[in-house]
Each structure stands twice: as structure tokens, then as C-alpha cells.
N, C-alpha and C positions, 0 to 999 in steps of 0.2 A: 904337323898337327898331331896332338896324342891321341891319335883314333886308329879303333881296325875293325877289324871284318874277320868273324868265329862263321864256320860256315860249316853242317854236318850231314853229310845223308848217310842215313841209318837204315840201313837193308832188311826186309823182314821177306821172307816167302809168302807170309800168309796173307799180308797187303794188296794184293792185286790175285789172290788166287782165284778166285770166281767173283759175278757182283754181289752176292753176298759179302763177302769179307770186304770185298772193293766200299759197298756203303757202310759199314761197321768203323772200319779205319776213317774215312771220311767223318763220323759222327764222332768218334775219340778225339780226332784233331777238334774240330769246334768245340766240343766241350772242353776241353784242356782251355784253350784260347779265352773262352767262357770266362770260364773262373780265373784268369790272368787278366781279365780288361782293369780291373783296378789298379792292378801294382804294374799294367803294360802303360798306362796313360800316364803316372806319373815320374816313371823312366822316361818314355818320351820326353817328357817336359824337361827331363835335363839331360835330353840327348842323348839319349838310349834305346835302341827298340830292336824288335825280334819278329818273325817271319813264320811259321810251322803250316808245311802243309806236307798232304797226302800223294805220292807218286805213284807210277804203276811200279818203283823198288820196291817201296814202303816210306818213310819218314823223310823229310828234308827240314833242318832248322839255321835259319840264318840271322846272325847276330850284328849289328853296326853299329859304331857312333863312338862316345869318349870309351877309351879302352879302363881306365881305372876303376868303373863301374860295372863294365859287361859281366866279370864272374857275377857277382851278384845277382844280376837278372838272369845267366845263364843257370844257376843252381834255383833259382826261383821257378822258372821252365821244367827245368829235368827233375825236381823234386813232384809238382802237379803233375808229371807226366807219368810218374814211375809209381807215385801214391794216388792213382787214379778209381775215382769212384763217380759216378752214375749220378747227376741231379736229377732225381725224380721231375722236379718241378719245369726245367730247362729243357730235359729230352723231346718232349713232342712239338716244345716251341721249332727248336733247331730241326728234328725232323721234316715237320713243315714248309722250313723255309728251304731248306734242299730239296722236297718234290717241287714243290710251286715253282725252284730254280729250272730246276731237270723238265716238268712239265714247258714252262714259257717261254724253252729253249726255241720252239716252233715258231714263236715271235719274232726270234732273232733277222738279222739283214740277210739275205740270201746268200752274199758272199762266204758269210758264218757260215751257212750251212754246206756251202760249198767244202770248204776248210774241213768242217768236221766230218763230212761225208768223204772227203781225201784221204784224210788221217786215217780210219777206222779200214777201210779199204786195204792199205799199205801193210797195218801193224799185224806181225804175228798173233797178238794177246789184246783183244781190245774187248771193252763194255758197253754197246749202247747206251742211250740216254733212257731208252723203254726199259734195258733189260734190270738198268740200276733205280729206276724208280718202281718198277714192279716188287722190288724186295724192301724198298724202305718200310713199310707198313708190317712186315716180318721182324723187324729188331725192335726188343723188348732191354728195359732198363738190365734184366736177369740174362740175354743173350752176350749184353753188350759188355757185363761188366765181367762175364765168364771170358770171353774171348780176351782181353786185355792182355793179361798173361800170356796168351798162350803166342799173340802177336810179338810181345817182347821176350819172348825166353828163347830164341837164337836169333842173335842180331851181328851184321857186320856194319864195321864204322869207316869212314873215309870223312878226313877232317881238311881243312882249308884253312887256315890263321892266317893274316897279312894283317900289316901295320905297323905298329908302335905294339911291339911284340918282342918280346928277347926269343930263343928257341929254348929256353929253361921252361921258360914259363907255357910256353905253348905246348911243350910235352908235359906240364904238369895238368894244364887245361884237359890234353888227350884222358889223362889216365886219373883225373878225376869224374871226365865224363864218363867212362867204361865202370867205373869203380861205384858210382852213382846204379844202375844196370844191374850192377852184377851183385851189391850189396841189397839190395830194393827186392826184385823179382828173379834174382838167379840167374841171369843172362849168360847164354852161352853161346859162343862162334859160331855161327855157319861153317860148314865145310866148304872147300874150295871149290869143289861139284854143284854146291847151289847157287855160287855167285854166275849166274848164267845172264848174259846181256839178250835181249829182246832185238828178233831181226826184224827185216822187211820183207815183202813179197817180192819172187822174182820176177817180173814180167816176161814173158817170152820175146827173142828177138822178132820182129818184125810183127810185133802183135798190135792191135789197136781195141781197146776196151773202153764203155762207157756205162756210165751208171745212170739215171735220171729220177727224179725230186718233182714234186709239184709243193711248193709253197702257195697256201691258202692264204696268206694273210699280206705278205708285201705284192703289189703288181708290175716289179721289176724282177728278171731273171741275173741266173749269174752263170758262169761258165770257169770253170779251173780248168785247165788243161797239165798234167804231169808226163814231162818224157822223160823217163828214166835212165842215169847213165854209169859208168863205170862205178864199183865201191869206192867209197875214199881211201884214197892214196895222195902223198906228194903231187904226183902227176896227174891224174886224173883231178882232183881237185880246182890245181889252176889253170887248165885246159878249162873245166865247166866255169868257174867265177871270171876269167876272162872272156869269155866268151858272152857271159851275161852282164859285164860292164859292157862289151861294144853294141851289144842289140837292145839294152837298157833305153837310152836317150830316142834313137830310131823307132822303137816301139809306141813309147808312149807321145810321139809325135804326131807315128801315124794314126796310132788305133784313139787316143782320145783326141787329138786336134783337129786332124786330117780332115778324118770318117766320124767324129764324135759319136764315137761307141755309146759311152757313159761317165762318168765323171770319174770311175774307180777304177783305175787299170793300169795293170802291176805286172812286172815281170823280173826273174831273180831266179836266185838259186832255192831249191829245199832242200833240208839235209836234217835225218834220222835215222837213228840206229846202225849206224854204219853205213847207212847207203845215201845216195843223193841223186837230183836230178835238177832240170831245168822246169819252172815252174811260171803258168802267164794264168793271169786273173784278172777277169772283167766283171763288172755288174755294170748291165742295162735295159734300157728298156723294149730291145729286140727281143727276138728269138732269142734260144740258145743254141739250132741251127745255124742260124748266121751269125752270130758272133765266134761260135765256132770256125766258121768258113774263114771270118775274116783273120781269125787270129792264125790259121793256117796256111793264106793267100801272105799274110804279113811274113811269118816263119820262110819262104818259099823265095820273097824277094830279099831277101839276106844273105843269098846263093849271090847276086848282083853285088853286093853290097860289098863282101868280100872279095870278089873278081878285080873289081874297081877301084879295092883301097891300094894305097902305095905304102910305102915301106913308113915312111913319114907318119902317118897318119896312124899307124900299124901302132908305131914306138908312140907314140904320144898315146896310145891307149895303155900300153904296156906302165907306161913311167907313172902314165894317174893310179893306176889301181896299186904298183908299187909305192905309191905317196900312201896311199889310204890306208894303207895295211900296216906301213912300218908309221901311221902315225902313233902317238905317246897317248896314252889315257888320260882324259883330263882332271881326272878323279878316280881316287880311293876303289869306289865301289869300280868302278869302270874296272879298271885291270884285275880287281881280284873275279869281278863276272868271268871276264877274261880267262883265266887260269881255273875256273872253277866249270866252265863250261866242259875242258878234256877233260875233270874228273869223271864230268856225268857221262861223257859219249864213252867213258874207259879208253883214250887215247892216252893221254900223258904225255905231248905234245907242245910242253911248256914254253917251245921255243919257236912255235909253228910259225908267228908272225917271219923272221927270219929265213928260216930255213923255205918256207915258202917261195919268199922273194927272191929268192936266189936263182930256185928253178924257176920263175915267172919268167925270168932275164935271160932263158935259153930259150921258150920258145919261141917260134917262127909263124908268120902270116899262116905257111906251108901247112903248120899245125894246128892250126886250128878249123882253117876249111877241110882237111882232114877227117876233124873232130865233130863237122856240122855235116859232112855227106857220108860218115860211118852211123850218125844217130839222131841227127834233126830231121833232116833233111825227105821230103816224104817218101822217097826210093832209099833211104839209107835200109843197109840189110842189117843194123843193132837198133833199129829205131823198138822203142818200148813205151806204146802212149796209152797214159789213162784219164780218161774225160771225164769230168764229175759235173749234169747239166741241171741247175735248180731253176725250175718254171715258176715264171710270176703268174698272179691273177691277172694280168693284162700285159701283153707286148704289140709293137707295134707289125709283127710279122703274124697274126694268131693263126693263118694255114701252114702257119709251118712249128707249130709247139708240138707233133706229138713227132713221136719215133724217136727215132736215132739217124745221126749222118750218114746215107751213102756213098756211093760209088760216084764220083764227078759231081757231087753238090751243088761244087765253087765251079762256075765257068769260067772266072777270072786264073783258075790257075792251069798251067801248059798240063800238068799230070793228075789224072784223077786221083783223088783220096782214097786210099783202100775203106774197105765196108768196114766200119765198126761193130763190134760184137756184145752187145746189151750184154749187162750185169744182170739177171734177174733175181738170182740166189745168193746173197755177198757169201755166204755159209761153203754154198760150192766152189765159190769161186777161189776164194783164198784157199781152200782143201784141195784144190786142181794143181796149184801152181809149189813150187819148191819157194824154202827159202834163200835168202843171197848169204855169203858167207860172213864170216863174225869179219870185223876191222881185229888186225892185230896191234896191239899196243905198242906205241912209237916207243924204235932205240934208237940211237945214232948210229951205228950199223946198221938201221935197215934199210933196204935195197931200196931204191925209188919206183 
């Protein structure tokens, strides 16, 4: 097919620098967008279209569809973006609708909240929903259209082309986009010093942390659970995704069919900023006590689970997740997601499907119960948990909605659960702990 995929994140310091800037960049992008729906709808229509949003880098713009057309829409983009000016008339509409967005966030499904309260917890550099609505009503058409400039006048590029692309033309694409920048507002490099990647919190070993939520508006609760584990690597990688393909199917057997928790319950990997961990999500209409309990009684008999598997059973888990990984993309955008995702983590890992699978096929049963009583497991001495617990306006446990989990909760499990230690200050709490270290950028030489 003659199609591809223009894919660009454009790096700004001053994009995520406080929520200030963080709402500013948010309002450039809609307005840009704004003033494209006319010429974006009729590209559409013949199969063209384009993407722009705001990251904690700065800029991400993604292009698809018949390749003989994209420049055009791509300079139609980078032209509105770089000759950017302020619709008096449009600004407080789009402002509006980003409070009311940020405000009715409260509305959202527990789970959501769960998520967002994980996230924010984790990241070095984060903005509440309070802190970036508290300054929307602060940006003035004269703040906004001052700062523009100054967000694009040192910029780095990292570009992606796949398709129906010669490599002429895609470096001409590069070096008209830069040229575009540098000709418009005088755009100039970042230094190497500023392309800094955003880390994780480090959990302490053998620690157990929890945060807790009261949602007013839904009357089911939710429960995330985070155990945090090795940084990614080769190794550590598919030691943790294997591990979460065999307790995957078990999980949701027991904890939604079994025990019918709730209708929503998830368990898998998380992976951010170079770090990763094993991650289980429920929303129901218990507690968030006992769902906690239960999802920890569940963790606990996967001790069995593994004692009990045989070698057989071991490789038939081993050969699935190997099928799944080296499977083919069945689309365009599929694979270039794919390759475009190491841009973002700054891996460059092009080849990971592969190289992956290779070490998949060395590990051992040996190795992975290893990997569950050094960090799952609740005597493991690296275990790193963090509990994110959203109360609904109604559960079916309500003497047991306040606190936090102690010491032998679950009687169903042979080892009491260490005491978790309430979150009260997320300010302190992230300031307490170090960060985990950067991922080094994958070479074929490096070590596993």
C-alpha cells in the first residue's frame, strides 16, 4: 500500500516545566489543532490525518495514511504551529473545556482513579489535576502568545518515517522539518545536558506503602496494587512478562470467577521510565481491605502453583509468550507503534522482539520461582509494594472502609502481611525516597 507513518517528538524544556507552562503548552496544542479542523477534515477524507499532543518532553506529532499527500498536510501543521497566534475569540472557549475536563476528572470510574493516583505517586516530575487547573484561569491571550517563542526556541527532534518512503526523501522530510523551526522562530538545539529522561521512585526493599482515596460520586471501590521490580533489562524484563503470562489466566479465574471480586480485574506488567513492575487491578463493590486481602491470599498461592508445575507445562507457557512476541504486526501503524515506543522510553531496542525471545528460551521453572520468592512473594526480602485504595460511597464490607491493611488481616494466608505504611503527604513521600537509575540505551554489545 502507498502509505506511511511521519512520527515526531519535539523536545522542549519549558513544556512540563511547572503547571504553569504544563497548561500553556496544553492550550497551544488545541489552539493550533483549532485552527486545522478545516483543512484536518478534508485530508481525512482522503486519507490523511495527523495527531498533536502535549507530553511531559514537550510536542509529539504523528502523521498517517497515503504517503504522496502527508508533506502537504505535514507543512500545513508546522506552518500553524510555528506562525502561531492567539484566537482571542477560541481561548476561553478551549480554556473552559480543559477546567471542566480537569475538574469532572472526580466523576471518572474508580479504577481511573486508581491509575492516576499510581502514576503520579511513581513519577519523578508530575502535575496534579488540582494543581494544573488552579493556574488555568492565570493564562491570558498576552501570556500565551509571549510564551510560544520562547517554548520553541531550543528544540530537539527525533523523527520515525516507515512506509512507502525512499531514505532521500525521509531525510529531506527531517531537514525540512528543522528548517521549518529554525527559519520561523530561530530554533536552536538543546544541549546534550538537557535531553534528560524522567525517572521512577525507588521503593525501598521490603517496604509496603499505601495511599488511600474516598470517591464521592461512584459506590464501588478499586484497589491497584504495584510490586515493583528489577529496572529493565534483557533479563529482568522476561523473568517479569513471563511471570505475568503464567499468573495472568490463574488470576482472573480465581479473583473474578471464583470469588467474584468484580467484573474488572486485571493483572500484567507496568512499565515507565525505565523501570517496571508487576501490576493487579480490581474494581468492586467490597472493601478495598479485602480486595486487597484477597489479591494477596491470590499472590501467596502461586507459591503452590509453581511447586506443582512440571517441566511440560513450564515450556508450554514459555513457547506461548514466545508465539506472542515474535508475532508479525498486522498493520502499518502496528509495527511502526512498535519501533516508535523505544524512541519514547530512549531504548533503541529495535530489535527487542528477537533478541528477547532468545533469552526467554534459557530460562528455567528454577528461575522464575526464584524471581517470585526474591519479590512477590510476601517474605521475599526485594519485595517493593505500593497500594493505591479508592473508596466507593457504598461497599459491601463498610466496617472495614477506613484505615489501611494491617498486620495478619487475611486469615486465609499461613504469613501475616507486613503493616503498611499510609501515604499522608505524596510531597514527602516521593522527597524521602531516591530515584532508580536511568535504562542505558540498548547496543548489541551490551551485557544482559
Amino acid at each position: 500500500m502507498p502509505k506511511s507513518c511521519l512520527y515526531f517528538k519535539i523536545t522542549s524544556i519549558l513544556a512540563y516545566q511547572d503547571p504553569v507552562h504544563c497548561v500553556m503548552t496544553h492550550l497551544y496544542v488545541e489552539l493550533v489543532k483549532d485552527g486545522l479542523n478545516e483543512f484536518a477534515y478534508a485530508a481525512e477524507i482522503s486519507g490523511v490525518e495527523y495527531k498533536l499532543e502535549s507530553t511531559e518532553y514537550g510536542l509529539e506529532l504523528r502523521l498517517k495514511g497515503y504517503s504522496d499527500k502527508q508533506r502537504v498536510l505535514l507543512s500545513k501543521v508546522l506552518n500553524k504551529a510555528v506562525n502561531f497566534v492567539v484566537d482571542e475569540r477560541r481561548l476561553p472557549e478551549i480554556k473552559d473545556i480543559y477546567l471542566r475536563k480537569l475538574k469532572n476528572f472526580k466523576a471518572e470510574a474508580p479504577h481511573q482513579h486508581a491509575l492516576y493516583h499510581m502514576k503520579y505517586l511513581l513519577a519523578e516530575k508530575a502535575w496534579s489535576k488540582e494543581e494544573l487547573a488552579a493556574c488555568v484561569d492565570d493564562v491570558t491571550s498576552a501570556s500565551l502568545q509571549s510564551f510560544v517563542p520562547n517554548l520553541l526556541s531550543h528544540l530537539h527532534f527525533e523523527c520515525l518515517f516507515h512506509g512507502n518512503l525512499t531514505r532521500q526523501i525521509a531525510l529531506d522530510i527531517a531537514e525540512t522539518t528543522e528548517q521549518t523551526f529554525t527559519d520561523s522562530v530561530g530554533t536552536k538545539p538543546l544541549l546534550p545536558s538537557q535531553l534528560v529522561c524522567l525517572r521512577e521512585i525507588d521503593l525501598p526493599n521490603g517496604s509496603s506503602h499505601v495511599f488511600c482515596e474516598r470517591n464521592d460520586v461512584h459506590p464501588s471501590s478499586a484497589v491497584e496494587i504495584y510490586y515493583q521490580t528489577d529496572v529493565q533489562s534483557t533479563r529482568s524484563n522476561m523473568l517479569l512478562e513471563l511471570f505475568c503470562h503464567i499468573i495472568m489466566e490463574p488470576c482472573f479465574n480465581v479473583l473474578r470467577t471464583q470469588e467474584q471480586l468484580g467484573y474488572l480485574i486485571h493483572s500484567g506488567l507496568q512499565r515507565a521510565n525505565g523501570s517496571q513492575g508487576l501490576r493487579v487491578l480490581v474494581q468492586s463493590e467490597h472493601s478495598p481491605l479485602y480486595i486487597e486481602s484477597r489479591i494477596e491470599a491470590f499472590l501467596k498461592s502461586v507459591e503452590v502453583c509453581l511447586e506443582t508445575m512440571s517441566d511440560e507445562q513450564f515450556n508450554r507457557h514459555v513457547q506461548a509468550l514466545a508465539v506472542k512476541r515474535l508475532d508479525k504486526p498486522k498493520r502499518l501503524t502496528d509495527e511502526c507503534h512498535k519501533h516508535w515506543k523505544e524512541i519514547l522510553a530512549h531504548q533503541y531496542n529495535f530489535d527487542r522482539d528477537s533478541v528477547e525471545v532468545s533469552f526467554l528460551q534459557t530460562i528455567t521453572l528454577a528461575d522464575i520461582t526464584h524471581f517470585y520468592k526474591e519479590m512477590v512473594d510476601v517474605q521475599a526480602p526485594r519485595r517493593h509494594k505500593l497500594s493505591v485504595q479508592v473508596h466507593g460511597t457504598r461497599t459491601k464490607d463498610d466496617d472495614a472502609i477506613d484505615g489501611i491493611p494491617k498486620a495478619g488481616q487475611d486469615v486465609t494466608l499461613s504469613t501475616a502481611l507486613p503493616e503498611s505504611k499510609e501515604i499522608c503527604d505524596v510531597h514527602q513521600f516521593k522527597a524521602s525516597l531516591p530515584l532508580r537509575p536511568r535504562v542505558v540505551p540498548y547496543t548489541h554489545n551490551a551485557k544482559l
